[in-house]
C-alpha positions in Angstrom: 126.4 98.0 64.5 126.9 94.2 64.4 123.6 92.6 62.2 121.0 90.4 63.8 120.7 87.2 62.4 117.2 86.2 61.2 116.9 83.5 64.1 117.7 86.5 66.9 114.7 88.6 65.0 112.5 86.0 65.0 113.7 84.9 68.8 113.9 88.9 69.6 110.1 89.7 67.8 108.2 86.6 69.6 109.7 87.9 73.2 108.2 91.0 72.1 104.8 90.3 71.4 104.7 87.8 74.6 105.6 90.8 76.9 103.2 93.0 75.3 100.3 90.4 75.2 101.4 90.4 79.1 101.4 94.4 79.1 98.2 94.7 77.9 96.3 93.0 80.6 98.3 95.9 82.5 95.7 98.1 80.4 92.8 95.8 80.9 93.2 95.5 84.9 93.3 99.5 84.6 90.4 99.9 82.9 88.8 97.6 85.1 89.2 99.0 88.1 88.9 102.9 87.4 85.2 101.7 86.3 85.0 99.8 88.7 85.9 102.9 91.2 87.7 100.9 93.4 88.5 103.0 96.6 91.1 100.1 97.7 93.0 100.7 94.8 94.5 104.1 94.1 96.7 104.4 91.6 99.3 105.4 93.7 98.8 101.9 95.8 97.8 99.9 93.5 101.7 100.4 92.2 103.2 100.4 95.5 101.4 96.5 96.1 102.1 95.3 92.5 106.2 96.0 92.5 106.5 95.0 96.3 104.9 92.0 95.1 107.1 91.6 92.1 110.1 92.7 94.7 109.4 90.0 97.2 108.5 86.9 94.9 111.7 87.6 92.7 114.6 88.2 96.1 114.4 84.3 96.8 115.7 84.0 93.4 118.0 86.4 93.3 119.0 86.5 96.8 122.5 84.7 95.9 123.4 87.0 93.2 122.9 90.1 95.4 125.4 89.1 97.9 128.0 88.2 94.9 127.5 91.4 93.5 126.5 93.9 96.3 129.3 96.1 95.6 128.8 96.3 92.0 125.2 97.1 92.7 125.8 99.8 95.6 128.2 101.5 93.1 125.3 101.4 90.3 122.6 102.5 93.0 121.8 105.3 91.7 121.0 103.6 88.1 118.9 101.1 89.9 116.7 103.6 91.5 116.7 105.9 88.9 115.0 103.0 86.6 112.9 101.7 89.1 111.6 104.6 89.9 110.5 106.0 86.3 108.5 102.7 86.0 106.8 103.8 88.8 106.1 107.2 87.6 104.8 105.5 84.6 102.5 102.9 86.6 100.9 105.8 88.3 100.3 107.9 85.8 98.1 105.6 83.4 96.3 104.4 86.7 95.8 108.2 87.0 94.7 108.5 83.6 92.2 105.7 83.6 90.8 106.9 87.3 90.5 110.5 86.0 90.6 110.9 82.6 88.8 109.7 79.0 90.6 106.0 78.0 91.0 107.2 74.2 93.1 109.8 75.5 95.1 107.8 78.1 95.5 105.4 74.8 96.9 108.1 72.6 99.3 109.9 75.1 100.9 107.0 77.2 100.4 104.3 74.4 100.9 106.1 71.0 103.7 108.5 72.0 106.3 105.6 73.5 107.7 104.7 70.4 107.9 108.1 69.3 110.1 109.5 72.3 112.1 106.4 72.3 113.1 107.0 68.8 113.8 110.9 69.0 115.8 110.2 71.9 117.9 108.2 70.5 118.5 110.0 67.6 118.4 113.8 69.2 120.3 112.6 72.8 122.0 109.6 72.1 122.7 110.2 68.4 122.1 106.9 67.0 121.8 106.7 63.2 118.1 105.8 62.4 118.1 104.2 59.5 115.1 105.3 56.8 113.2 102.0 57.3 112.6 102.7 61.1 111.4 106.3 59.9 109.1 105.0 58.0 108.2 101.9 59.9 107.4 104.6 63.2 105.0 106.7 60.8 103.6 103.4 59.2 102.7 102.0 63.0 101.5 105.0 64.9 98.8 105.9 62.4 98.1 102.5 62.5 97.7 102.9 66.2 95.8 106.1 66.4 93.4 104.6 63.7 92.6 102.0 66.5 92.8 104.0 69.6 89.8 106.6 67.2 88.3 103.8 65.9 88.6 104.3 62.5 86.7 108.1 62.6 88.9 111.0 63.5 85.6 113.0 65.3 86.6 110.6 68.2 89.6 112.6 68.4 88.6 116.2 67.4 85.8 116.0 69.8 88.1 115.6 72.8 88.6 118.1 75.0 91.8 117.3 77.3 92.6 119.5 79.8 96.1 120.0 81.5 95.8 117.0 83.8 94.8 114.8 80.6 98.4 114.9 79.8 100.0 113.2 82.7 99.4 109.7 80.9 102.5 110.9 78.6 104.5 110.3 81.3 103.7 106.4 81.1 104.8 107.3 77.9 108.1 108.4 78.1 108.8 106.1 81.1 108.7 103.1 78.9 110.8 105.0 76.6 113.4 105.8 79.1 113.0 101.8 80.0 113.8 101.0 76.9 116.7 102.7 76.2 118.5 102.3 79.4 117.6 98.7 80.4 119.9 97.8 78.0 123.1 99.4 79.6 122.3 97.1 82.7 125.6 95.6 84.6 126.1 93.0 82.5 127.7 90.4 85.3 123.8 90.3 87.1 121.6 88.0 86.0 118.3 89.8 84.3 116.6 88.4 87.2 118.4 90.3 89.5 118.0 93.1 87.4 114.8 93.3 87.7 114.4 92.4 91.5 116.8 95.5 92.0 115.0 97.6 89.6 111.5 96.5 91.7 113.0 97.5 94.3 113.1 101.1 93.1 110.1 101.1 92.1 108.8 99.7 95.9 110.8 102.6 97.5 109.6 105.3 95.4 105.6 104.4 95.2 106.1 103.7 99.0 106.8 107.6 99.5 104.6 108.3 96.9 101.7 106.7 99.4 102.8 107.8 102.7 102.5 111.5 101.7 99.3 110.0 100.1 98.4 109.1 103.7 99.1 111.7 105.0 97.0 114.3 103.0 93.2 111.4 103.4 94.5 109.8 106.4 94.2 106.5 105.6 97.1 104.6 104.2 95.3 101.7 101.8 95.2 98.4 102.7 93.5 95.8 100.4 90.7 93.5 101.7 89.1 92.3 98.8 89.9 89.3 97.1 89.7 90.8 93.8 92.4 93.4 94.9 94.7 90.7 95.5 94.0 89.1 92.3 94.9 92.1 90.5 98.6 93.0 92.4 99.1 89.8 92.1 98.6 89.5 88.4 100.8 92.6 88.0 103.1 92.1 90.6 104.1 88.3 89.4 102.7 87.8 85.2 103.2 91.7 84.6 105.9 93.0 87.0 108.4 89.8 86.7 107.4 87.7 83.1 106.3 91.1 81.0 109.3 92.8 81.9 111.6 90.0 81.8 110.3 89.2 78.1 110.4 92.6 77.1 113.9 93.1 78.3 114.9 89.7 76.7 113.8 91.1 73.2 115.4 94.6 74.1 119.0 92.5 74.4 119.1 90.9 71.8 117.3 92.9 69.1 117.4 96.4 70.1 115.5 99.0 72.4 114.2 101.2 68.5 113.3 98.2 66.9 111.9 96.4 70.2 109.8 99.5 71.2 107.6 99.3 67.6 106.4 96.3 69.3 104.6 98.5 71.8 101.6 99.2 69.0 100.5 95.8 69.7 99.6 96.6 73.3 95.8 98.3 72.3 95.6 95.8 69.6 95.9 93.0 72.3 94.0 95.2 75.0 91.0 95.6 72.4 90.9 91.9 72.2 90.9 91.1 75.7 88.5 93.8 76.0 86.1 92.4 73.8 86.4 89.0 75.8 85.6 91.2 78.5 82.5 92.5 77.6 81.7 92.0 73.7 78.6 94.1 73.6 81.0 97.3 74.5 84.4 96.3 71.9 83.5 95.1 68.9 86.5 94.1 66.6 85.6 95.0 63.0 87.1 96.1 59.6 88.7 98.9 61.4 90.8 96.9 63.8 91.8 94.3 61.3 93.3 96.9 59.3 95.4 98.4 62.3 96.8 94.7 63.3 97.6 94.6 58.9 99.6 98.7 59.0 101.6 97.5 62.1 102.8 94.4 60.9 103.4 95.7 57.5 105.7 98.4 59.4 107.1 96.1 61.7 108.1 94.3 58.1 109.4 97.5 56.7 111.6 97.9 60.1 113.7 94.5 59.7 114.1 94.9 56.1 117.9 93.5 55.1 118.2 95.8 52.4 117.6 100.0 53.4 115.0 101.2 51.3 116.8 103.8 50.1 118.8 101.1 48.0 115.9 99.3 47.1 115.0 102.4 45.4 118.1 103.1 44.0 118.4 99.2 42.5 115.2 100.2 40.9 116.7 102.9 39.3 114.3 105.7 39.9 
């Protein structure tokens, strides 16, 4: 494995944290709309609208580079779909969550568990060596995240009582894992533009089934009318869908996807903030949350350590 220079971390880390401060109004928008129990927006269309928007606004640009390589991407189809369509997956299943189910918990299984699964993948399925810091640096960050998502007492979580459907935000979870680890194997002679028109696209074809059968079973196939609606598939469709993911796959090239995805703790740390702008008599940001944002940067620290701590140790001679 070639080593990142310190410029490329720093390049690689800010890319990061300015797709996941895009990410997290993801999260906000959510927990906007499944309180304010929107019937215009299911979860279901509310993905279908925000990746045909992304789909639509990016094929202008990309338009070009579609006919150059259409052969290359008919021969990759599958890939394409395949990618597009877990973000989708993912994209309903929070909305799910947030429509249906107790935000702590929609926190903890599709926020929490991303970094996780993206790790043991690649280290159970892919067999990537995972060096000690990045053990350590995962444990480090996701207490730091469940001590946010609990806020600081652990009754919040022992209380719970999740039932079988509570666990469908996990997919979300695993989705941006999958993401994450498979973005990176993109055809490398298309732009990441085009990549992730393509990838919208699969995401647009899959959500579009998704709400015809919806239709089908109430009926009524959802069409938006209030202004608000189209404020928030815009927002996801064109600062979410197109400058999140383009960021976030940015800093997956060119640091890498089990370094990139400790990143993801970030996303209720900026989600609590924005919430707090939101309504501040609801989120308060105290002692508690202060001490989150300090455990995840001191792991994301321990992560880009030059020197493994095993050697550190040994140097020490203990």
């Amino acid at each position: 494995m070639v080593a990142l220079s310190t410029k490329n971390k720093i390049i690689g880390s800010f890319f990061a944290l300015m797709g996941i401060l895009l990410f997290s109004t993801h999260l906000l928008l959510g927990y906007v709309q499944s309180h304010q129990r929107s019937e215009e927006l299911s979860p279901i269309s509310l993905t279908f609208y925000r990746w045909a928007t992304t789909f639509l606004f990016l094929l202008p640009f990309t338009i070009k580079d579609i006919k150059k390589h259409h052969q290359l991407i008919i021969k990759h189809a599958f890939y394409f779909l395949s990618l597009g369509g877990t973000l989708a997956l993912s994209n309903v299943a929070i909305y799910w969550g947030y429509h249906h189910s107790e935000p702590i918990l929609v926190n903890l299984f599709a926020v929490a568990t991303s970094p996780v699964f993206t790790i043991l993948i690649s280290f159970l399925f892919l067999k990537e060596v995972i060096p000690i810091n990045k053990w350590v640096a995962l444990i480090i960050t996701f207490i730091a995240c469940i001590i946010l998502i609990a806020n600081g007492s652990l009754d919040n979580l022992t209380h719970l009582r999740s039932r079988m459907y509570d666990f469908i935000p996990l997919i979300h979870g695993l989705g941006m894992a999958i993401y994450a680890i498979f973005s990176k194997r993109s055809v490398q002679q298309i732009s990441l533009v085009t990549f992730l028109c393509i990838i919208a696209l699969g995401a647009t074809l899959l959500s579009l089934i998704l709400a015809i059968g919806q239709s089908f079973e109430q009926h009524v196939f959802f069409v938006p009318s209030l202004y608000t609606s189209w404020i928030t598939i815009l927002w996801l469709g064109i600062l979410v869908g197109f400058a999140g993911y383009f960021l976030w796959s940015k800093a997956i090239r060119i640091i890498n996807p089990t370094s990139t995805i400790l990143f993801f703790y970030f996303l209720p740390v900026f989600a609590q903030i924005e919430m707090y702008i939101y309504n501040p008599n609801l989120h308060k940001i105290g002692l508690v949350q202060w001490f989150s944002i300090a455990l995840i940067i001191i792991g994301i620290i321990i992560n880009n350590l030059k020197t493994p701590l095993y050697k550190i140790h040994k140097r020490h001679g203990t």
